[in-house]
DRENDO-1510 file (C-alpha; in Angstrom, 1 decimal, always signed):
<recs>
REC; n; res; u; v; w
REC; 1; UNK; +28.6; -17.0; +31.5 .
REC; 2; UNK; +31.4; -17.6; +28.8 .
REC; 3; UNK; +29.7; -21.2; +28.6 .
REC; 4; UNK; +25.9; -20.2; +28.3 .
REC; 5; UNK; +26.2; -16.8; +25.9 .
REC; 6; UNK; +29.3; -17.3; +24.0 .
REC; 7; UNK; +30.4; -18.6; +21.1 .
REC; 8; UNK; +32.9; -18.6; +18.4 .
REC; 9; UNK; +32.8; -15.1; +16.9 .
REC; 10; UNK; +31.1; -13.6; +19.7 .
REC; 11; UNK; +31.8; -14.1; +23.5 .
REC; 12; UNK; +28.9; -13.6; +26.3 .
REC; 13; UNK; +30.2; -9.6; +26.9 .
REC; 14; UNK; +29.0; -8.6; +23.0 .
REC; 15; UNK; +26.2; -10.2; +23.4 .
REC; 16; UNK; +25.2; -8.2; +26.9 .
REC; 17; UNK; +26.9; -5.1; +25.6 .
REC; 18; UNK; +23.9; -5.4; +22.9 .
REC; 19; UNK; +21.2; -6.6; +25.2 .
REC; 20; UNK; +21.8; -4.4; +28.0 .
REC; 21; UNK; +21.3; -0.8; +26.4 .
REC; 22; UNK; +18.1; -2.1; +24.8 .
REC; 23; UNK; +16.7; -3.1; +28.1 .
REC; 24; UNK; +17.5; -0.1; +29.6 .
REC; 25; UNK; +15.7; +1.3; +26.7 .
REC; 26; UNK; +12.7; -0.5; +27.3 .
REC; 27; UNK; +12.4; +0.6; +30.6 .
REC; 28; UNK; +12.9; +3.5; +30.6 .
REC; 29; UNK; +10.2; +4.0; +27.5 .
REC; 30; UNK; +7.6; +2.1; +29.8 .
REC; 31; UNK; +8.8; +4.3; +32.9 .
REC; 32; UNK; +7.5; +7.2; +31.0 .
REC; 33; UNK; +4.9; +6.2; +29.9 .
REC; 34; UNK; +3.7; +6.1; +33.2 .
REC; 35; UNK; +4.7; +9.6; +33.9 .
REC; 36; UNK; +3.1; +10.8; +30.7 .
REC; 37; UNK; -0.3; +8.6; +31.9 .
REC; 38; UNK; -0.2; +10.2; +35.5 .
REC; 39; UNK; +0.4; +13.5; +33.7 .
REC; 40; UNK; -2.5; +13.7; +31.4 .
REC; 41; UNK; -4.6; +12.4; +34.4 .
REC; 42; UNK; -4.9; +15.9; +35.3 .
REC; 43; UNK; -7.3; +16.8; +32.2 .
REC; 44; UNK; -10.3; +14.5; +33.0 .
REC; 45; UNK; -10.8; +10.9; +32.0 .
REC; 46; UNK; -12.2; +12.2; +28.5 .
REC; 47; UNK; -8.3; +13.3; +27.8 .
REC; 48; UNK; -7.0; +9.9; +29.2 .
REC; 49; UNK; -9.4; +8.0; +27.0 .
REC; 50; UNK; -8.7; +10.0; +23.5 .
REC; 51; UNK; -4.6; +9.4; +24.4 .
REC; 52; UNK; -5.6; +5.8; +25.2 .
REC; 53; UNK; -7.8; +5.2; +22.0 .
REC; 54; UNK; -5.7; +7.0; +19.6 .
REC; 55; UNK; -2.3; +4.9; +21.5 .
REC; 56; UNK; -3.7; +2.2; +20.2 .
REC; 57; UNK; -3.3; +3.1; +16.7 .
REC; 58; UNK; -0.8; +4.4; +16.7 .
REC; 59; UNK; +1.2; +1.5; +18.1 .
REC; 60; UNK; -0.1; -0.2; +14.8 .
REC; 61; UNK; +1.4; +2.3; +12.5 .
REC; 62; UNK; +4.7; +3.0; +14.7 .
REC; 63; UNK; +5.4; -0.7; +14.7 .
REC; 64; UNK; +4.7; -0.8; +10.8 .
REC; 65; UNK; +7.2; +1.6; +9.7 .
REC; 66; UNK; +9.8; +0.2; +12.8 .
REC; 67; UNK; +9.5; -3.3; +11.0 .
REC; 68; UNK; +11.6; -1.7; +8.4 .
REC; 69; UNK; +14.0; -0.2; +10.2 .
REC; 70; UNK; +14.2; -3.6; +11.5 .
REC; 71; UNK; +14.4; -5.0; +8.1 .
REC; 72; UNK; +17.5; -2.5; +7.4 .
REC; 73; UNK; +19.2; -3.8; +10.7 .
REC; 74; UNK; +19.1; -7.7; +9.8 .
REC; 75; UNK; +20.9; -6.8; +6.2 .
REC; 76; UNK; +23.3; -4.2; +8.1 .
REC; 77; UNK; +23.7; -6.9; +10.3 .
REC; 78; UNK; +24.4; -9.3; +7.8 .
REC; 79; UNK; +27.0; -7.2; +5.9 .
REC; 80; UNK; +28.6; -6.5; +9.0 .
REC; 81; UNK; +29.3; -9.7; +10.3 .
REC; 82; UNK; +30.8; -10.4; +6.5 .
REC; 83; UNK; +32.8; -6.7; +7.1 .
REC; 84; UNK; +31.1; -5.8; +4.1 .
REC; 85; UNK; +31.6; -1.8; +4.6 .
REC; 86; UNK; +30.9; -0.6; +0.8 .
REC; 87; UNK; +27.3; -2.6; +1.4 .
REC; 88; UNK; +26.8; -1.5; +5.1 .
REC; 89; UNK; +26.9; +2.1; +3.5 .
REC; 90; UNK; +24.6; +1.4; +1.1 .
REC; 91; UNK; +22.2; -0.6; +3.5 .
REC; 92; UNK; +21.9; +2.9; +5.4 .
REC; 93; UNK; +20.6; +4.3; +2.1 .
REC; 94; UNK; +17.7; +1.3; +1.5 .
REC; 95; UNK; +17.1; +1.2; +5.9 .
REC; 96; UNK; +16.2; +5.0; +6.0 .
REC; 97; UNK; +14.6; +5.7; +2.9 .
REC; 98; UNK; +12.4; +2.8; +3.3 .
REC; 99; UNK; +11.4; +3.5; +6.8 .
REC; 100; UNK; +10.9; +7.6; +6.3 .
REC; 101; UNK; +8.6; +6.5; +3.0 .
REC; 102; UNK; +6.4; +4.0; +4.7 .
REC; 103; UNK; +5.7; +6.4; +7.6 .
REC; 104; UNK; +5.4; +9.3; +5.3 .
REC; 105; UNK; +2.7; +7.6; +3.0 .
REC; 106; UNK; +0.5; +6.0; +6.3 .
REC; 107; UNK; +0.9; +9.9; +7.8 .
REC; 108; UNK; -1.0; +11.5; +4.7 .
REC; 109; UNK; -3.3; +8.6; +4.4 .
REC; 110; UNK; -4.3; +8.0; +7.4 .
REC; 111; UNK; -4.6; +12.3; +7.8 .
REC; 112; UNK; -6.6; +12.4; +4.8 .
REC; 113; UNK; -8.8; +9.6; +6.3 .
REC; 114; UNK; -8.8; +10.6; +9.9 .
REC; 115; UNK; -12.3; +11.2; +10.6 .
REC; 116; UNK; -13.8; +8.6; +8.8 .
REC; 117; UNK; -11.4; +6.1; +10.5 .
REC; 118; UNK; -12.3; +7.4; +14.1 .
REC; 119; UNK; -15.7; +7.3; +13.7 .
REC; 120; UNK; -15.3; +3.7; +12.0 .
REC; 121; UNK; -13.0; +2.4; +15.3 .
REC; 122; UNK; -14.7; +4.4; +17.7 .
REC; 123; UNK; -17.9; +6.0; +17.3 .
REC; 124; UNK; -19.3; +4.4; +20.6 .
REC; 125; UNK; -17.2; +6.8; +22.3 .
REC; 126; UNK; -18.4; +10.1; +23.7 .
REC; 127; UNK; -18.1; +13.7; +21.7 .
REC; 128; UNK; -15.8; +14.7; +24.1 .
REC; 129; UNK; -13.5; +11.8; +23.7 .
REC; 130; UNK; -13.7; +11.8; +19.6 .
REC; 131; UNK; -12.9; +15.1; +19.9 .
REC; 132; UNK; -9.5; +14.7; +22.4 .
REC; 133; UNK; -8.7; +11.6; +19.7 .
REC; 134; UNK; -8.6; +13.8; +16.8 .
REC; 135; UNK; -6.7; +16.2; +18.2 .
REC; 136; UNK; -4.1; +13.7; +19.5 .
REC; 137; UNK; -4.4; +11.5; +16.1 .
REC; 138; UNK; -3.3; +14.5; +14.0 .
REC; 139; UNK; -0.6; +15.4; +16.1 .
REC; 140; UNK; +1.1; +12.2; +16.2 .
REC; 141; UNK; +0.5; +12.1; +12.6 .
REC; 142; UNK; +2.7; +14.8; +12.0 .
REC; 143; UNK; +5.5; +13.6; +14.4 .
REC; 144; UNK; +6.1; +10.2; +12.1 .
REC; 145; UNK; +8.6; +11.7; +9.4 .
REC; 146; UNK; +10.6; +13.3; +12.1 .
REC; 147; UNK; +10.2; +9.5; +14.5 .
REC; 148; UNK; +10.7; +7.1; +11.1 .
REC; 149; UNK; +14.0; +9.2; +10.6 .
REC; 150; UNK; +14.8; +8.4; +14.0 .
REC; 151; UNK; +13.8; +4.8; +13.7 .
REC; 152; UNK; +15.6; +4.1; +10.5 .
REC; 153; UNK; +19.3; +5.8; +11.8 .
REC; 154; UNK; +18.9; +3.3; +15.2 .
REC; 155; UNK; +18.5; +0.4; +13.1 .
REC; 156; UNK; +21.3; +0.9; +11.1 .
REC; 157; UNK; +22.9; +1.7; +14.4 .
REC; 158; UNK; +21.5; -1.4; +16.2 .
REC; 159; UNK; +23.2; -3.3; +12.7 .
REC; 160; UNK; +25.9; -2.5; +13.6 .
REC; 161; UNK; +25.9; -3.4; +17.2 .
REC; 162; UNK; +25.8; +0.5; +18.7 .
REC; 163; UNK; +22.6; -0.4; +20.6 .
REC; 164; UNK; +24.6; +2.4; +23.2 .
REC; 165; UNK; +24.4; +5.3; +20.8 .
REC; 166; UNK; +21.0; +4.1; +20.1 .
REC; 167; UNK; +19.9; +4.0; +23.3 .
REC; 168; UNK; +21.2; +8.2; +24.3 .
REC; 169; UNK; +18.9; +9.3; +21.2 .
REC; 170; UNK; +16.2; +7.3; +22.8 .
REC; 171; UNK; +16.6; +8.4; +26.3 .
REC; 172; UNK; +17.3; +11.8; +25.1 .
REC; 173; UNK; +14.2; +11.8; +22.9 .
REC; 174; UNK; +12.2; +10.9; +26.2 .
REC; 175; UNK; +14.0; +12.8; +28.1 .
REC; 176; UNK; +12.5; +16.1; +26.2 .
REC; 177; UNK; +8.9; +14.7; +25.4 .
REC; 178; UNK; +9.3; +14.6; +29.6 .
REC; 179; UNK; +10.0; +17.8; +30.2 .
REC; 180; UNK; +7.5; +19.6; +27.5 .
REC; 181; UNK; +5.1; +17.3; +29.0 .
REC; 182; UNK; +5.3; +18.7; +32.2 .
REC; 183; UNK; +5.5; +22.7; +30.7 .
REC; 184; UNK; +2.3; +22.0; +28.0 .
REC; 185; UNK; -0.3; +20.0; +30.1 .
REC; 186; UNK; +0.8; +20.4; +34.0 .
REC; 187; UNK; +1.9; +23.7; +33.6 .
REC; 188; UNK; -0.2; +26.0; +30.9 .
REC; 189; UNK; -3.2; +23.1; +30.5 .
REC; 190; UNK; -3.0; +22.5; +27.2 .
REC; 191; UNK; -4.0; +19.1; +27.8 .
REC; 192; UNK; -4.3; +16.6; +24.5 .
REC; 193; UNK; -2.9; +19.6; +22.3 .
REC; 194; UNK; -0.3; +19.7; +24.7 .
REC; 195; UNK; +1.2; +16.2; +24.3 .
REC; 196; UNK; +0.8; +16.4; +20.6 .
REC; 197; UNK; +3.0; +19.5; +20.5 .
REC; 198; UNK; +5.3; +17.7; +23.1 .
REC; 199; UNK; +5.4; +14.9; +20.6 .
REC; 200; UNK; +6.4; +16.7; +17.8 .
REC; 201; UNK; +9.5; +18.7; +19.4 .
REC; 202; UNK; +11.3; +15.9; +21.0 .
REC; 203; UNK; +10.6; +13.6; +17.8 .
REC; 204; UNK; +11.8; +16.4; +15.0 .
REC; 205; UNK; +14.6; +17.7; +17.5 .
REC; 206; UNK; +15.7; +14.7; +18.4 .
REC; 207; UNK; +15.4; +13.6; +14.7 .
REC; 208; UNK; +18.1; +16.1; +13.2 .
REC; 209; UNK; +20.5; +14.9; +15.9 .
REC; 210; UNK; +20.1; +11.3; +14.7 .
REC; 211; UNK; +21.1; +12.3; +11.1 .
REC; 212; UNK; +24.0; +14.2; +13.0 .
REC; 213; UNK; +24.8; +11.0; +14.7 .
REC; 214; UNK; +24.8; +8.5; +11.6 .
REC; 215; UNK; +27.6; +11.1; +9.8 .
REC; 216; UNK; +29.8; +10.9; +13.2 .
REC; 217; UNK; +29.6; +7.2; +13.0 .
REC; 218; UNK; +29.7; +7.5; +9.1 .
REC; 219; UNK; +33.6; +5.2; +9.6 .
REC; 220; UNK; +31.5; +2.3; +11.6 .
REC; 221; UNK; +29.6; +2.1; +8.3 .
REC; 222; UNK; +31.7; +2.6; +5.4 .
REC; 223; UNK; +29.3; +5.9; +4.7 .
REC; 224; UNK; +29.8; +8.4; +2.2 .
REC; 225; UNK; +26.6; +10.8; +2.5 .
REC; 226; UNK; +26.8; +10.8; -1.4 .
REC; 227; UNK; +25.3; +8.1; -0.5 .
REC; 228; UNK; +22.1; +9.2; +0.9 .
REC; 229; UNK; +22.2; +12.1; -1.3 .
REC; 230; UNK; +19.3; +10.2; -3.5 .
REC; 231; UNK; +17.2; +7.3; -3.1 .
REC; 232; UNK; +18.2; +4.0; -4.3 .
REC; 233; UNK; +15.1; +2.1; -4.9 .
REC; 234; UNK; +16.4; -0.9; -5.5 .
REC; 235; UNK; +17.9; -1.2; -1.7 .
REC; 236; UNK; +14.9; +0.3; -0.6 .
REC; 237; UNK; +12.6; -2.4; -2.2 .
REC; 238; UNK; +14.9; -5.1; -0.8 .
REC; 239; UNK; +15.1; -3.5; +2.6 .
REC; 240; UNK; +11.0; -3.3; +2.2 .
REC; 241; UNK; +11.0; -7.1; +1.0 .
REC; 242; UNK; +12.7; -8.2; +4.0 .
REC; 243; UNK; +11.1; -6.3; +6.3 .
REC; 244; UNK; +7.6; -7.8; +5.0 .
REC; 245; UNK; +7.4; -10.7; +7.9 .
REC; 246; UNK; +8.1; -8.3; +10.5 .
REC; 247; UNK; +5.5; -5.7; +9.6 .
REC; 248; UNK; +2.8; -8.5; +9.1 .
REC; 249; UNK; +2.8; -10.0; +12.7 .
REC; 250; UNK; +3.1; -6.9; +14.3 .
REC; 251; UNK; -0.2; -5.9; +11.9 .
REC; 252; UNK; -2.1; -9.1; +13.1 .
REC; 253; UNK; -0.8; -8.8; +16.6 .
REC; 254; UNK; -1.9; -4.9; +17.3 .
REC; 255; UNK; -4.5; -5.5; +15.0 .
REC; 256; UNK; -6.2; -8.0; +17.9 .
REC; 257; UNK; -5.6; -5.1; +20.6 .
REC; 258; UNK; -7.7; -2.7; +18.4 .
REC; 259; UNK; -10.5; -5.1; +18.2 .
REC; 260; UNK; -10.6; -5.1; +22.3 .
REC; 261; UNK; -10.1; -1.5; +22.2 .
REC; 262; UNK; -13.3; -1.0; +19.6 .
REC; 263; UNK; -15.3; -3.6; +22.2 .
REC; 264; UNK; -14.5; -1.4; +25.5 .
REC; 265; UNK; -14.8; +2.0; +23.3 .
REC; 266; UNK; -18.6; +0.6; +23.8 .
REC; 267; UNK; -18.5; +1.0; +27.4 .
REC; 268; UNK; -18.5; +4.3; +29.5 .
REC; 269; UNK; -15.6; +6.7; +29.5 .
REC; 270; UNK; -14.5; +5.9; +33.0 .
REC; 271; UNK; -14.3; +2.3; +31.6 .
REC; 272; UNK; -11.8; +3.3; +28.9 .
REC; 273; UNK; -9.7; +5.5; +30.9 .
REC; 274; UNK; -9.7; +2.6; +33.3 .
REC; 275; UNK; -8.0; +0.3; +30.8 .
REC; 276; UNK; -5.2; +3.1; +29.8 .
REC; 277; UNK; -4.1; +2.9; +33.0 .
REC; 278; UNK; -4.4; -0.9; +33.9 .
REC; 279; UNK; -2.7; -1.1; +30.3 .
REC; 280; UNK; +0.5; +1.0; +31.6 .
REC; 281; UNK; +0.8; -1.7; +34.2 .
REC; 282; UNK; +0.9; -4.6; +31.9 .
REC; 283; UNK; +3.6; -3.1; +29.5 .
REC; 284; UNK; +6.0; -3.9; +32.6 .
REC; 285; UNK; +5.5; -7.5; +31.9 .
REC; 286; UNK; +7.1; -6.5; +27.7 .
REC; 287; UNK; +10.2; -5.1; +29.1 .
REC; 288; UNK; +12.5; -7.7; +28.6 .
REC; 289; UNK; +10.5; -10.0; +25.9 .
REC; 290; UNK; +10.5; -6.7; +23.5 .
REC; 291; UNK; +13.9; -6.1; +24.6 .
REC; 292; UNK; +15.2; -9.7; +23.9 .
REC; 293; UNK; +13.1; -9.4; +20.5 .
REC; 294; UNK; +14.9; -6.2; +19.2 .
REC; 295; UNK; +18.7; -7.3; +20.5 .
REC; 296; UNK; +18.6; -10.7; +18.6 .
REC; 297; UNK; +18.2; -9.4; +15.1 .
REC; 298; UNK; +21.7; -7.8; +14.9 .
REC; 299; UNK; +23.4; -11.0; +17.1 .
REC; 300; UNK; +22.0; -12.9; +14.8 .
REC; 301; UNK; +22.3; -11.3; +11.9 .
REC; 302; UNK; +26.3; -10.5; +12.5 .
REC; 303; UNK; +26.5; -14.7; +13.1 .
REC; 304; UNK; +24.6; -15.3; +9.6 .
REC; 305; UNK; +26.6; -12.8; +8.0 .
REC; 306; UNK; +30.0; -14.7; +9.2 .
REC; 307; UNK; +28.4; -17.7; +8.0 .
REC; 308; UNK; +28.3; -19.3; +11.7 .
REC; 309; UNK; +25.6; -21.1; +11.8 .
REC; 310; UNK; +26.3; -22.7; +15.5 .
REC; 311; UNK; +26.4; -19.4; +16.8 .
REC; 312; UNK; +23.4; -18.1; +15.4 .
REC; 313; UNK; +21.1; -21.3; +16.5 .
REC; 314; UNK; +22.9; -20.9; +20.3 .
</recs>
């Protein structure tokens, strides 16, 4: 192991204690997914097909606005492999404020534009579906301040190499999406409307314990919350700059799985309902690729920031 996974400023059990909480993660998220999946199974195919339409989308904004927060982690990376604390507490500034703005502005644009959008992507689809995917689309719009905040705080936190602490909000945030899940739509019905409301309590609940978490780790990064007090644009353009590359493959990447999804929207309801759930299947095979993808931008970044080169290519 010490021979394969470890180098010089970093031996083969920090690079595991990062990669193991994020797989964990991983599977976990794709675990209940398949709950949630089974779950609104209950409410017809039209429900299923409206989550799995919408999904699709809105895996195109999420990963948008968590290509920043992965921008913020390379730089808090960086700093902290140079144990550069006065710029890791700044870094927290530019990572969250740039994440919580980009997700704000595509919630109110893509809310203003809603309709038009749906009927653009998916007017092949049935009333009955358009109607579950505008519920569900405006509902996860909503939930995106209260997830980008999230998003940005476990980047920083993933920066710093606390994929751990990372991983509780995350399994914690699940955890209650779960269980209002199984109140809303097994329970009382609600169907659609009841995953959207779901959505937003575990996202804005679990978003005000993230900001709680960040100032009890505020000594890992140097922070002084006069810090975040105001927005410093200049961080946030850098952290935006960086974060540039990310955003754009995951665009052109999600972007091709909207373009199938438009092409079976065409077909018959049962057709699209079918794909959500052969789609649940396939995220198994992500697990560890998105896992390894996510855990290699703070080992990395720490190397780059210690100016070890060797480590970083190894």
């Amino acid at each position: 192991m010490a021979r394969f996974f470890s180098g010089e400023g970093m031996s083969y059990r920090d690079v595991f204690s990062l990669l193991l909480p994020v797989v964990v993660d991983q599977f976990f998220l794709i675990g209940f997914n398949f709950i949630n999946t089974a779950m609104i199974s209950s409410s017809g195919a039209a429900a299923i097909s409206a989550v799995n339409i919408v999904g699709s989308l809105n895996v195109l904004l999420v990963q948008l606005f968590t290509s920043i927060a992965l921008g913020g982690t390379v730089l808090i990376a960086q700093y902290y492999g140079q144990k550069n604390y006065k710029m890791i507490g700044k870094m927290v500034n530019g990572g969250v404020y740039a994440t919580v703005l980009v997700a704000t502005t595509a919630a109110i644009l893509f809310m203003l534009l809603h309709s038009p959008i749906l009927a653009l992507l998916f007017g092949a689809a049935s009333p009955a579906v358009i109607h579950g995917a505008r519920i569900y689309m405006i509902g996860i719009l909503f939930s995106y301040v209260g997830e980008s905040i999230i998003e940005g705080v476990n980047g920083c936190l993933r920066g710093i190499g606390r994929t751990k602490v990372s991983l509780q909000l995350s399994l914690l945030m699940n955890t209650i999406y779960l269980l209002f899940n199984f109140l809303f739509v097994t329970f009382m019905h609600l169907g659609v409307f009841g995953l959207t409301l779901s959505l937003n309590i575990s996202r804005y609940s679990i978003a005000v314990l993230a900001i709680w978490t960040l100032y009890r780790n505020r000594a890992h990064f140097g922070l002084n919350f006069k810090t975040l007090r105001h927005v410093d644009w200049g961080l946030t353009k850098r952290v935006l700059k960086v974060s540039v590359p990310f955003a754009a493959e995951s665009t052109f990447f999600n972007g091709g799985k909207i373009i199938m999804q438009m092409m079976i929207v065409t077909l018959a309801t049962a057709m699209i309902a079918a794909n959500a759930i052969a789609s649940s299947w396939i995220q198994l095979s992500e697990i560890i690729p998105n896992a390894l993808s996510v855990a290699l931008v703070p080992i990395v970044g720490q190397c780059i920031g210690r100016n070890n080169i060797g480590d970083a290519k190894n």
